[in-house]
VOGU-3710 file (C-alpha; in Angstrom, 3 decimals, decimal comma):
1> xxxxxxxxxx> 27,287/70,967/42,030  26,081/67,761/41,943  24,765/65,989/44,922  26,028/63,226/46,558  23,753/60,118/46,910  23,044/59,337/50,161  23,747/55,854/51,950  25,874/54,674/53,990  29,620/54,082/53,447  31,591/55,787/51,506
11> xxxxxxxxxx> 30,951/56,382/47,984  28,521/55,039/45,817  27,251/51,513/45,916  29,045/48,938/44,115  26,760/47,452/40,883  24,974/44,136/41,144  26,541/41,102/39,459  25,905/40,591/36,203  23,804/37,029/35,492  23,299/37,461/31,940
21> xxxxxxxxxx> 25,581/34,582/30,815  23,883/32,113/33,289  20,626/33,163/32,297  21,324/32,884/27,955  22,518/29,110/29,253  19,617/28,382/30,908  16,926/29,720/28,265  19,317/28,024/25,328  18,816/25,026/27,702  15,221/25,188/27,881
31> xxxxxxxxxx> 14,725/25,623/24,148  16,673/22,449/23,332  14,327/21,134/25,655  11,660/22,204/24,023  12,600/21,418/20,690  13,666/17,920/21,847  10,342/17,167/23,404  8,564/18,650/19,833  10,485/16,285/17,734  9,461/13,551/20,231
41> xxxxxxxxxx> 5,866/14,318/20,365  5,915/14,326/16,347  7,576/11,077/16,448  5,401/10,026/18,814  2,286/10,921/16,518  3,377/9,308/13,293  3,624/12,909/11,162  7,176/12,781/10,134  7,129/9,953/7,845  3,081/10,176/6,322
51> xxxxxxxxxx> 1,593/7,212/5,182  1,922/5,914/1,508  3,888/3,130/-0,702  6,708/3,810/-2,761  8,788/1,194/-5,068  12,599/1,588/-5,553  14,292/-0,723/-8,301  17,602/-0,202/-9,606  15,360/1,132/-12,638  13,962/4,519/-10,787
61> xxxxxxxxxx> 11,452/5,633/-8,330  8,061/6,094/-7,777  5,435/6,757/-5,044  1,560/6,239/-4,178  -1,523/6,453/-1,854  -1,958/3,754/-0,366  -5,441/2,727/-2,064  -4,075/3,134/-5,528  -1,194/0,533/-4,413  -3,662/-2,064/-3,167
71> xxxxxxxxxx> -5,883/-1,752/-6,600  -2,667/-1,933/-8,616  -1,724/-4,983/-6,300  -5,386/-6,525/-7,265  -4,704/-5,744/-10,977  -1,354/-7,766/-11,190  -2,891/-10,465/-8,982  -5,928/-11,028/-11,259  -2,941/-11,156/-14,259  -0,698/-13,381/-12,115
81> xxxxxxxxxx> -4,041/-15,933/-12,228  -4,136/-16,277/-14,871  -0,783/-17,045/-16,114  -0,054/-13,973/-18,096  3,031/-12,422/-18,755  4,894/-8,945/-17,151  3,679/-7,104/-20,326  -0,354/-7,471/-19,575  0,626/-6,233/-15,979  1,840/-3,326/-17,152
91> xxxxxxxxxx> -0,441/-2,320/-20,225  -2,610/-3,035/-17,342  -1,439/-0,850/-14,411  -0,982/1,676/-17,062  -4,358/1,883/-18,728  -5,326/2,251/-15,020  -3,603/5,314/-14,315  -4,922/7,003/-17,239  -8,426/5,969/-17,128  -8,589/6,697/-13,150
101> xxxxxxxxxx> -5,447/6,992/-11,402  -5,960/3,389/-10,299  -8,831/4,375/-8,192  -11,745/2,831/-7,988  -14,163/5,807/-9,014  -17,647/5,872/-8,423  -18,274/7,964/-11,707  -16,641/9,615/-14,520  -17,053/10,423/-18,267  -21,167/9,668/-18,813
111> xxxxxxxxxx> -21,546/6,543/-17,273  -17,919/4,846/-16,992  -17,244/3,669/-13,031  -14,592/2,218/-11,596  -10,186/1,204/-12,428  -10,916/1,477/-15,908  -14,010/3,442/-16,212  -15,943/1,254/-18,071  -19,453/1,985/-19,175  -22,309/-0,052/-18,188
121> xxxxxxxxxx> -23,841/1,154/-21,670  -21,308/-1,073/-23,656  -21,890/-3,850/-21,971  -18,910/-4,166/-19,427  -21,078/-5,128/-17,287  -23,139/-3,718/-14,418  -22,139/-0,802/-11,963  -22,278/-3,036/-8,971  -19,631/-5,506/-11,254  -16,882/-3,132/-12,557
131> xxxxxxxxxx> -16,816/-1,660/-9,018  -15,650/-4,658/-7,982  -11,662/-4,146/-8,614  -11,276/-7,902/-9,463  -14,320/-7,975/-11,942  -13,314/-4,870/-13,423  -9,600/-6,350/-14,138  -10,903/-9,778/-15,781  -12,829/-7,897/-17,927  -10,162/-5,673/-19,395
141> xxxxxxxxxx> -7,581/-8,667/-19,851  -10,806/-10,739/-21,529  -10,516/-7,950/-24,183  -6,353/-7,463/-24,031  -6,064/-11,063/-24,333  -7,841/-11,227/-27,556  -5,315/-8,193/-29,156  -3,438/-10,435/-31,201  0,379/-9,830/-30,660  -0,311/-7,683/-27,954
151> xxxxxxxxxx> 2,538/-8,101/-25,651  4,728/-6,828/-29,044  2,605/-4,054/-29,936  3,080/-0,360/-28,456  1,536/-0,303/-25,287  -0,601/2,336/-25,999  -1,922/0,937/-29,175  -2,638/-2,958/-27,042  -4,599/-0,313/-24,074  -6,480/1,460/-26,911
161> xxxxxxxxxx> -7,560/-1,837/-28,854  -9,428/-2,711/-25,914  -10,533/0,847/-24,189  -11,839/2,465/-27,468  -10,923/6,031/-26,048  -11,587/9,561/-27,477  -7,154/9,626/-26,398  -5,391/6,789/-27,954  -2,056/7,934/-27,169  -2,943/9,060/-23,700
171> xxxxxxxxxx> -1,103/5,769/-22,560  1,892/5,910/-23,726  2,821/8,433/-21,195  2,298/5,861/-18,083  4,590/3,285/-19,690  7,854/4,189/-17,407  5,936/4,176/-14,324  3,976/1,387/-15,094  6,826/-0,749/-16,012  8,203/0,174/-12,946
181> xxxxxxxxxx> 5,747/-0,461/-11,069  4,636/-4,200/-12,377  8,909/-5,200/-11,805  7,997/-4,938/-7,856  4,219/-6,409/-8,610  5,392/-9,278/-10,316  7,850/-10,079/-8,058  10,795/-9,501/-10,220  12,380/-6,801/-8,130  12,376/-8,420/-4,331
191> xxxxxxxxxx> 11,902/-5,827/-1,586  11,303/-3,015/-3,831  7,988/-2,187/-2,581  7,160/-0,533/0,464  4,031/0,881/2,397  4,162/3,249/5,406  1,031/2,423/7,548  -0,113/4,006/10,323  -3,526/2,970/11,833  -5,385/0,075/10,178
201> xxxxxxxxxx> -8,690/0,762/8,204  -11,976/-0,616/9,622  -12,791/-3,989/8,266  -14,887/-4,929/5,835  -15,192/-1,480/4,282  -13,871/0,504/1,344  -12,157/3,588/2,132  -12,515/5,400/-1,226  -16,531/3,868/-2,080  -18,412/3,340/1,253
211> xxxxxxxxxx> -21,614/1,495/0,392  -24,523/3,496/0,908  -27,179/2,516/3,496  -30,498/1,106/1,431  -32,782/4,151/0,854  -35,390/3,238/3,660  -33,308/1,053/5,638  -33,946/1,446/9,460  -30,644/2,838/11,327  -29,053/0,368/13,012
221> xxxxxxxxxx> -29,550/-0,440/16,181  -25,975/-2,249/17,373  -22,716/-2,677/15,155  -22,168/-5,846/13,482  -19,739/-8,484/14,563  -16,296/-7,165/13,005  -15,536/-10,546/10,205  -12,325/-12,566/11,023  -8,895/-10,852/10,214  -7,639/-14,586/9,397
231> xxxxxxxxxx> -10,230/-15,584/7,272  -11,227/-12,301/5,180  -7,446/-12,614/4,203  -7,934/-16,126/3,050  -11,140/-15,282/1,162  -9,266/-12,508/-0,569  -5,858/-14,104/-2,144  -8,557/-17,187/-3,236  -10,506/-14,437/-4,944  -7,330/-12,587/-6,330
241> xxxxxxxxxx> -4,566/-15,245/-7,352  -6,923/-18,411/-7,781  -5,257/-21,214/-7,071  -1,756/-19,847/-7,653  -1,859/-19,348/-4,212  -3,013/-21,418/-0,915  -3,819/-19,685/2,047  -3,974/-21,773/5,371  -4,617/-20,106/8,972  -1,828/-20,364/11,348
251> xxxxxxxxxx> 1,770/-21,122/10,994  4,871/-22,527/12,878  7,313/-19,945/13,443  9,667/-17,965/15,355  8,663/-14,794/14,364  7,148/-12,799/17,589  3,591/-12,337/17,444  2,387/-14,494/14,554  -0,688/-15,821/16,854  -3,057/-14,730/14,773
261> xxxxxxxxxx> -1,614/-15,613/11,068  -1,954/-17,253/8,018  1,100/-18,791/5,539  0,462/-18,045/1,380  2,099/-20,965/-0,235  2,530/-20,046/-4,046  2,392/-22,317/-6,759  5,911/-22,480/-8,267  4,537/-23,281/-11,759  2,377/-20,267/-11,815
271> xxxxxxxxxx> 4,171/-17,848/-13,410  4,971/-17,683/-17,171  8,768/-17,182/-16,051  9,754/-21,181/-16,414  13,544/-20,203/-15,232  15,022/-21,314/-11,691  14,020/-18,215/-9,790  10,446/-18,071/-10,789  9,293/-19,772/-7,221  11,143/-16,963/-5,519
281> xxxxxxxxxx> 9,235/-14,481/-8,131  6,262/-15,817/-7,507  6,636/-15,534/-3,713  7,872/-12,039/-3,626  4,422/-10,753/-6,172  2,311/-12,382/-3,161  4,936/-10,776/-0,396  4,355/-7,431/-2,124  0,464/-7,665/-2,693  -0,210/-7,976/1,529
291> xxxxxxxxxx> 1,803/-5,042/2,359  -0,367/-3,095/-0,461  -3,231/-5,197/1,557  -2,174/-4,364/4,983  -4,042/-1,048/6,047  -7,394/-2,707/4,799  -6,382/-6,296/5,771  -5,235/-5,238/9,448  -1,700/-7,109/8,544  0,630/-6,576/11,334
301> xxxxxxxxxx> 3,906/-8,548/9,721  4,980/-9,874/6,856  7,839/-12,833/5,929  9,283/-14,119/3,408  13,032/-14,795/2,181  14,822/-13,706/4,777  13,445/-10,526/5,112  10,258/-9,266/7,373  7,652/-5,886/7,289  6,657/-4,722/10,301
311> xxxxxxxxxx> 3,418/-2,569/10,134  4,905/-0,544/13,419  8,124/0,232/11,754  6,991/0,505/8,378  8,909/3,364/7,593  12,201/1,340/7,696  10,765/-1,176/4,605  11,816/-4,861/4,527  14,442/-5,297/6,905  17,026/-8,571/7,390
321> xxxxxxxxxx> 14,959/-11,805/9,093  17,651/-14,636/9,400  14,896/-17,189/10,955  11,682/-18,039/10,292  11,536/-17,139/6,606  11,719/-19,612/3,546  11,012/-19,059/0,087  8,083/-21,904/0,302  5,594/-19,558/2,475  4,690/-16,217/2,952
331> xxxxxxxxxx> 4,058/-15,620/6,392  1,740/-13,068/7,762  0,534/-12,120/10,973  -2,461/-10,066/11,831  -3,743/-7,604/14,145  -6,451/-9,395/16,408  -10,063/-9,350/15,258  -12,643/-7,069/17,471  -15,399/-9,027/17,849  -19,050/-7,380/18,478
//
């Protein structure tokens, strides 16, 4: 016989009430929480949209590091210069992404260096030069220019007349991206081209080819005063565009935040289009070249034809700016220069 538990009262104890329910609500509650406060933080740090440029035209797609957007930026610049048409922009950009990926490499095949790994042995020039992304450019259009016919020839066979490769058809597969590409360069396609940034580089340096300290040199013993953001802007679109563009520190505007900025007033006889948009063109190739420019350049904002690019909300692109614009300037503002 079984025994009968012993308390008081009669019978045995009545169970405890159940708080399983409450408890499932509160833990479901607390994992939203959670999950909420995750998404936040990763917000918060910049990681769900990474940094990069990407150009969208009615024509297709295409994405790339941010470096290789500001060299292919310099190459159309250095065409836009002078004066030549879409079609050396893109045998250009193309010949680029086969020779290096339009980065500026520090070596390569025996000697060649740099965008389009050219060899100091055949006379291109010195290291030191063809590093330079603007030297390096001239010197390929000095040799496209003298292809006769060459904006009606294959691309491949234009690149190859002037690149002598071991590939001569190694081109021809960069033509759709290339032509792509140049539509947004050129200024052709407005808005198309877009660069998430995150955090400014430091400036005056080269992210992908940091300059070696002299062997010898003494360390040194305090950190140089950081060059003007205004002015190293200035000294770059002179050495870029030439005189297809003026830069001039400081601007009238209603735009919040442009204390520290310079206007780009393109020349609306620069470009080889002669037709009634080509001022508009012309301004939307320089509008496109600073946001390549603005992780290295420390470019907060960017204006021009009713549209603006905010650095903080990159990730958006070129978003609706009913005052302030014009299509006579490009206006950009920059982040404030650290001194000492």
């Amino acid at each position: 016989m079984a025994r009968r538990k012993s308390g008081g009262g009669d019978g045995d104890a009545a169970p405890p009430r159940r708080r399983r329910p409450l408890r499932a609500v509160l833990i479901g509650l607390l994992v939203l929480a959670v999950v909420a406060a995750g998404l936040y933080w990763l917000r918060d740090q910049k990681l769900l949209s990474p940094e990069g440029c990407s150009v969208k035209t009615p024509a297709g797609e295409g994405t790339l590091e941010i470096p290789q957007a500001a060299n292919a930026a310099t190459i159309a610049a250095v065409a836009h210069s002078r004066a030549l048409p879409d079609r050396a922009v893109t045998i250009s950009l193309a010949t680029a992404m086969q020779e290096s990926k339009i980065r500026n490499l520090a070596g390569g095949d025996r000697d060649s260096v740099g965008l389009f790994q050219q060899r100091p042995s055949q006379g291109w020039g010195t290291v030191q030069q063809i590093m330079d992304p603007v030297y390096a450019t001239n010197k390929f259009l000095d040799g496209l220019v003298k292809v006769p016919g060459y904006t009606r020839l294959p691309l491949t066979d234009a690149a190859q007349q002037v690149q002598k490769s071991g590939y001569p058809q190694a081109y021809a597969k960069h033509e759709s991206k290339a032509t792509l590409l140049a539509s947004a360069l050129t200024g052709r396609e407005a808005a198309a081209l877009n660069c998430v940034v995150r955090d400014f580089a430091e400036p005056d340096t080269d992210e992908e080819n940091p300059s070696p300290a002299p062997a010898g040199a003494a360390p040194a013993t305090a950190a140089p005063a950081r060059p003007d953001r205004a002015q190293v802007l200035s000294d770059r679109v002179r050495r870029e565009f030439g005189r297809t563009v003026t830069p001039a520190a400081g601007y009238s505007s209603t735009i919040k935040g442009a204390e520290n900025a310079v206007s780009l007033t393109p020349d609306p006889t620069a470009s080889t289009d002669a037709g009634p948009d080509a001022e508009r063109q012309n301004g939307w190739a320089v509008a496109h070249w600073a946001v390549t420019q603005a992780q290295k350049l420390g470019i907060e904002t960017v204006a021009y034809d009713g549209r603006i690019w905010r650095k903080a909300k990159s990730e958006d692109g070129w978003k609706p700016q009913p005052t302030g614009t014009s299509t006579k300037l490009v206006l950009v503002s920059l982040a404030a220069s650290a001194k000492g």
